[in-house]
C-alpha positions, 0 to 999 in steps of 0.5 A, spaced: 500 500 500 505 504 501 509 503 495 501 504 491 501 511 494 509 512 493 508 511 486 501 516 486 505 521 489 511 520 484 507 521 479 502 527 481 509 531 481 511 530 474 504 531 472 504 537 475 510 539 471 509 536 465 502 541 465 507 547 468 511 546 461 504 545 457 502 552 460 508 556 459 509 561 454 516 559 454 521 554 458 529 556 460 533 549 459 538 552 461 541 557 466 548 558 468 550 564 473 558 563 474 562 568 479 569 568 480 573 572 484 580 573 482 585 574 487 588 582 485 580 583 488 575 583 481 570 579 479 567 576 474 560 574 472 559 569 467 552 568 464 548 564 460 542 562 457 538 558 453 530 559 452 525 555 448 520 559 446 512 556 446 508 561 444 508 568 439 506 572 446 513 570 448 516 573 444 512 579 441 511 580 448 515 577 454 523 575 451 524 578 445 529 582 448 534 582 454 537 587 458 544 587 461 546 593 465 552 595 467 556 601 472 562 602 465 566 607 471 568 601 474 565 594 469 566 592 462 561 587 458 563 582 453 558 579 448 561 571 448 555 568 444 548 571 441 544 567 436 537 563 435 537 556 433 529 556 429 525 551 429 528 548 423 534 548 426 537 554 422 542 557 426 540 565 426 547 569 429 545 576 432 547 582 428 551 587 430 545 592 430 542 588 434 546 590 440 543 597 442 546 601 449 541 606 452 540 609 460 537 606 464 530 608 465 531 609 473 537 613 471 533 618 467 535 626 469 540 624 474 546 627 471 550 623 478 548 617 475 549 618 467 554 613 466 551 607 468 549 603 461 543 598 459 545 594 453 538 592 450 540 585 445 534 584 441 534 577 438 533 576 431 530 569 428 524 569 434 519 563 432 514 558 436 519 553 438 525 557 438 531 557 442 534 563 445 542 562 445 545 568 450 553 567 453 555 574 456 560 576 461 560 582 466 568 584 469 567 588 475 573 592 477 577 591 485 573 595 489 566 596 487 564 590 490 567 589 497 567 581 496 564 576 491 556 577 494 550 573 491 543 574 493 538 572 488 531 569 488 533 561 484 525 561 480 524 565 473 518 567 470 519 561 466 520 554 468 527 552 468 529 544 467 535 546 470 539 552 473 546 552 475 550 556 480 558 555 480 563 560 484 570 560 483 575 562 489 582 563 491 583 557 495 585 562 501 578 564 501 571 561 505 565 562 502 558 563 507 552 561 505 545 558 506 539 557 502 532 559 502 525 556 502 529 549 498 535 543 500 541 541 497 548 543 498 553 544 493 559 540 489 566 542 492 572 541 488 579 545 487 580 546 479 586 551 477 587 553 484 581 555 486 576 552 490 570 551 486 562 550 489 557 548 484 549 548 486 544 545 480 537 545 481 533 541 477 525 542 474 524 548 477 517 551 476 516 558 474 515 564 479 507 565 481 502 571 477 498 570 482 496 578 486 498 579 493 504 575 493 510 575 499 513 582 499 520 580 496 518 573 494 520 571 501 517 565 499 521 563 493 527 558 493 533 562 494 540 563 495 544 566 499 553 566 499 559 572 500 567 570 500 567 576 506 568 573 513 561 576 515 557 582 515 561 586 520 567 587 514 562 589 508 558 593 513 565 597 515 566 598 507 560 601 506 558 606 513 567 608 513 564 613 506 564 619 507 557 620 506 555 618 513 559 622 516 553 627 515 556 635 514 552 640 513 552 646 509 551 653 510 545 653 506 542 647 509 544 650 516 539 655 515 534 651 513 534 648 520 535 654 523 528 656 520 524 649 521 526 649 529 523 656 530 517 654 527 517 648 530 519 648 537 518 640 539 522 635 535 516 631 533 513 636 529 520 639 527 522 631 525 515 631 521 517 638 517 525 635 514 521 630 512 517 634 508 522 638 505 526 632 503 520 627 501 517 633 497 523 638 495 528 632 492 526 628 487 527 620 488 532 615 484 530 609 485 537 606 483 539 600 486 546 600 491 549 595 486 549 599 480 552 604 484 558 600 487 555 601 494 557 608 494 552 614 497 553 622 495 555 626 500 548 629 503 550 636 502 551 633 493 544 630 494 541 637 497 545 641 491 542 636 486 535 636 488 535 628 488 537 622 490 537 615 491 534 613 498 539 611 502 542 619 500 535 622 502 536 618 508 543 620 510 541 627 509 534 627 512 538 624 517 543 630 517 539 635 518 536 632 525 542 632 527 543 638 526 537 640 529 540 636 536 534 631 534 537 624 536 538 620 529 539 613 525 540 612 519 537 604 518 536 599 513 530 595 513 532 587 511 527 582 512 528 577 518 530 571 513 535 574 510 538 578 516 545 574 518 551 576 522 555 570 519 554 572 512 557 579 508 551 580 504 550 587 502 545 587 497 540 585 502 540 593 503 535 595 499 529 599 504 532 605 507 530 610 513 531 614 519 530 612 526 529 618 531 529 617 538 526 623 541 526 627 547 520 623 551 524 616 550 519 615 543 522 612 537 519 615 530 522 611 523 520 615 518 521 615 511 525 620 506 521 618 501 515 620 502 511 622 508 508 618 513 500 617 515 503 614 522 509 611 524 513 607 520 515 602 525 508 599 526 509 595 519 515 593 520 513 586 523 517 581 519 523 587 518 530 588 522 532 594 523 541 594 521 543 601 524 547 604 520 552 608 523 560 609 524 561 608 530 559 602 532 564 596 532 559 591 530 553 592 526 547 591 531 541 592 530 535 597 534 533 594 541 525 594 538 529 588 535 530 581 537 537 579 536 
């Protein structure tokens, strides 16, 4: 009897499968995402991918083109492979002019952030039952990442038959990592005086269209890996910039001396340099690992009348300090992808500011956007990364469980 429900249970799973790929307007049979961390520093990431078409809406609508974007101060692009191999087996190689460099639109009218770039390949010979072909790497200079991180959702919009993930490291190195939401630890061999780790996973299904999804897909499955020794090393990197020291300028000082005297209490002076920064500067919602981790100075950001997040957060933050209202600049990180053991700053993707005020109440307000009611009241399921100089390890709000 045992083996009879066995045997339905095996089956459910490869028919619910086999209907996932009906279903689809495309399928990836392979994915192949390799880094490498050479010793002087740099890094190499090395992609690859070949995609089934199953439908005319995939390519008319969804896969038709595939966008790279590149930092070019400090990363170069090569192009290894592009063509499309027809239903009829026709090889269709992708012309020259099918490679076209634009801006990014998150980094539309920002002057500070013009030389990031967005290579749109177009692929040609697109037809149900075609394969995508695209092998591409990405070299990134000693510097712009402060180590060999990797923080990525494992399904696509699409099925996938199988995805690997291969790091390349100096044999001098260890990495740390974890997975979420999925099982499965990964191949370890040495290869040209590397170390090598390899996942490969199998039949993964596509990423859910439904609405009211978890925020994040915290629910996916999910890999987690950084060659730093643990959080406390990358996090030093990024808070010693200069940006986190939070000056002033004279125009901003008297900024601070106009909103104090209008508004006596802290709370009401707090809500004020919330609205001066939300409204008055624009918001560029520009990823931190597009811009090599660094933040501008808040006197740039308020000289240009924008700014990524984290810079409107550090000079919101600027400014109540300047104003002798206690402030922290924070990230907010949910809970599952907090850990202290694993340098990984790509998980720093939401910023704010913590305000601890006079009568012993924290306030967490954005810089983006005013609030209706205090930012902590939805903050279940978040820690709260403090984001500060001074301390010698990172260490999160005490509102927070360790």
């Amino acid at each position: 009897m045992k083996k009879i429900i066995f045997a339905i249970y095996c089956l459910s799973i490869v028919s619910l499968t086999i209907a996932q790929t009906e279903k689809a307007d495309a399928e990836y049979q392979s994915i192949l995402k390799e880094y490498t961390l050479h010793q002087d520093g740099s890094i190499d990431f090395h992609y690859s991918k070949q995609l089934k078409l199953l439908s005319h809406y995939a390519f008319h609508r969804l896969y038709g083109e595939t966008f790279i974007i590149t930092n070019t101060d400090f990363q170069t692009l090569k192009i290894n492979e592009a063509y499309t191999i027809m239903a009829d087996g026709k090889k269709v190689v992708t012309p020259d002019n099918a490679f076209n460099e634009v801006l990014p639109r998150f980094a539309n009218n920002a002057p500070a952030y013009n030389h990031i770039r967005e290579l749109v390949v177009t692929h040609t010979g697109l037809e149900v039952g075609a394969v995508i072909h695209l092998d591409y790497t990405i070299h990134s200079e000693k510097g712009y990442f402060p180590a060999l991180m990797f923080d990525e959702v494992l399904i696509e919009s699409s099925p996938v038959q199988e995805l690997v993930v291969k790091v390349n490291l100096p044999a001098s190195k260890k990495l740390n990592y974890k997975l979420l939401n999925t099982s499965g630890e990964p191949s370890i061999s040495t290869e040209n005086g590397q170390q090598v780790y390899t996942w490969t996973f199998n039949n993964l299904p596509a990423s859910s269209k439904e609405d009211h999804q978890v925020s994040g897909h915290l629910d996916a499955p999910r890999l987690v890996f950084s060659s730093a020794e643990d959080l406390n090393s990358v996090y030093h990197t990024f808070v010693s910039q200069d940006a986190f020291q939070l000056e002033t300028s004279t125009q901003m000082n008297a900024l601070v001396e106009e909103v104090i005297s209008e508004n006596p209490d802290q709370l009401s002076a707090a809500l004020a340099f919330q609205k001066i920064v939300s409204n008055n500067l624009s918001n560029l919602n520009i990823p931190l690992e597009y811009t090599a981790f660094i933040c501008r100075s808040p006197i740039e950001t308020w000289n240009s009348n924008q700014g990524t997040e984290p810079e409107k957060v550090l000079l919101l933050s600027a400014l109540l300090q300047k104003a002798n209202i206690t402030a922290t600049p924070v990230t907010i990180i949910p809970k599952p992808l907090f850990d202290k053991k694993i340098g990984d700053l790509l998980s720093f993707q939401k910023f704010a500011v913590m305000l601890d005020l006079e009568n012993d109440d924290n306030v967490l307000l954005s810089a983006n956007q005013t609030d209706d009611q205090n930012l902590l009241f939805s903050m279940a399921g978040q820690s709260l990364l403090k984001l500060d100089p001074n301390l010698k390890s990172p260490a999160l709000f005490s509102i927070e469980k360790e």
